[in-house]
C-alpha positions in Angstrom: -3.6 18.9 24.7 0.0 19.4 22.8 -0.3 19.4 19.1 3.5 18.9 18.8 5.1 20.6 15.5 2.8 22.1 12.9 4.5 21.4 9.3 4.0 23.5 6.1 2.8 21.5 3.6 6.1 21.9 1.7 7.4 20.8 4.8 5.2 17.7 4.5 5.6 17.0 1.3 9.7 16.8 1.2 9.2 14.5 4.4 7.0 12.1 2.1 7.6 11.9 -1.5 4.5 14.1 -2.5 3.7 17.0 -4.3 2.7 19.9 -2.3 -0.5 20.1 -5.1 -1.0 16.1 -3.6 -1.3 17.4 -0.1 -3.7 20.1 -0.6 -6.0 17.9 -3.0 -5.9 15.8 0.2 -6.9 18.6 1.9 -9.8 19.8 0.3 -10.7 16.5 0.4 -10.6 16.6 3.7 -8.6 12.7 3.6 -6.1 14.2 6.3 -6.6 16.3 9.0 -5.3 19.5 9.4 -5.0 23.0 11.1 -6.0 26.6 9.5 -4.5 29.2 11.8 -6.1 32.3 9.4 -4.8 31.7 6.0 -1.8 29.3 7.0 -2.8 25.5 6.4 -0.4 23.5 8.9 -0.9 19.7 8.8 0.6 18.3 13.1 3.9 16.2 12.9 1.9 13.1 14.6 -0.7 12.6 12.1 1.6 12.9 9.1 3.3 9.8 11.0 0.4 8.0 11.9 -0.6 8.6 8.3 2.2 7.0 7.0 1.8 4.3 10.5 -1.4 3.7 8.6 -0.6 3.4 5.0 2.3 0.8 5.9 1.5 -3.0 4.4 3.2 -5.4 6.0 5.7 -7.8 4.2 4.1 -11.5 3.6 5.9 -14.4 5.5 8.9 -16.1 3.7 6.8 -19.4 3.4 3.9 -17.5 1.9 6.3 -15.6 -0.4 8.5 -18.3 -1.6 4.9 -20.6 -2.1 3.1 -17.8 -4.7 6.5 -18.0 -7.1 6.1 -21.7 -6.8 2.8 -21.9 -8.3 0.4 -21.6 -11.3 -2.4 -19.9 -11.4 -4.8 -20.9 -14.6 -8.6 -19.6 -15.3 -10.6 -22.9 -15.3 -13.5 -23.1 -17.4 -15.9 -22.4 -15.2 -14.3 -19.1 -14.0 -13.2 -20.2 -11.1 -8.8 -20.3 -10.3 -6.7 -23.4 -10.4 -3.9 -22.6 -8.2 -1.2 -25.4 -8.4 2.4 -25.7 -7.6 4.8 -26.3 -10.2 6.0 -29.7 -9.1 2.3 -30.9 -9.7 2.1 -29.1 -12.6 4.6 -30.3 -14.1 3.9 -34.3 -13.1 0.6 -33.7 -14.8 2.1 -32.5 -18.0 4.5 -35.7 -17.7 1.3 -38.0 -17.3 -0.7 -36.5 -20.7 2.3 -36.8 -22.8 2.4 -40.2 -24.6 
């Protein structure tokens, strides 16, 4: 079974963005896996990318994306959403007006 590079968790932590602190909270909450070789905390190469693999949220399809700045969303009495495009919106602010 090859492990691959160990990284320090300095080592992780310039490779992400996070404080060292971050990745030892982390730890201790045991919310990534890691190695203890005596008093040396090594966190393996592969799972800080499948980590990051993991974390990744996908973009939202340009139709979907152009659709949501298209629309207006308004609290209906009831609690429930009204979701409507501003096209419709717009016709039935035209329509009230005298």
């Amino acid at each position: 079974m090859a492990i691959g590079r160990l990284l320090t968790l300095r080592e992780a932590a310039e490779r992400t963005g996070f404080r060292e602190s971050t990745w030892r909270a982390w730890i201790l909450r045991r919310k990534v896996p890691y190695h203890k070789v005596g008093r040396s905390v090594r966190v393996a190469e592969a799972d800080l990318e499948r980590l990051i693999e993991q974390a990744r949220i996908p973009a939202r399809p340009s139709d979907v994306a152009s659709a949501s700045t298209n629309s207006k969303s308004t609290v209906r009495g009831d609690g429930r959403t009204d979701v409507r495009d501003s096209k419709e919106h717009a016709r039935e602010i035209q329509d009230r007006e005298p």
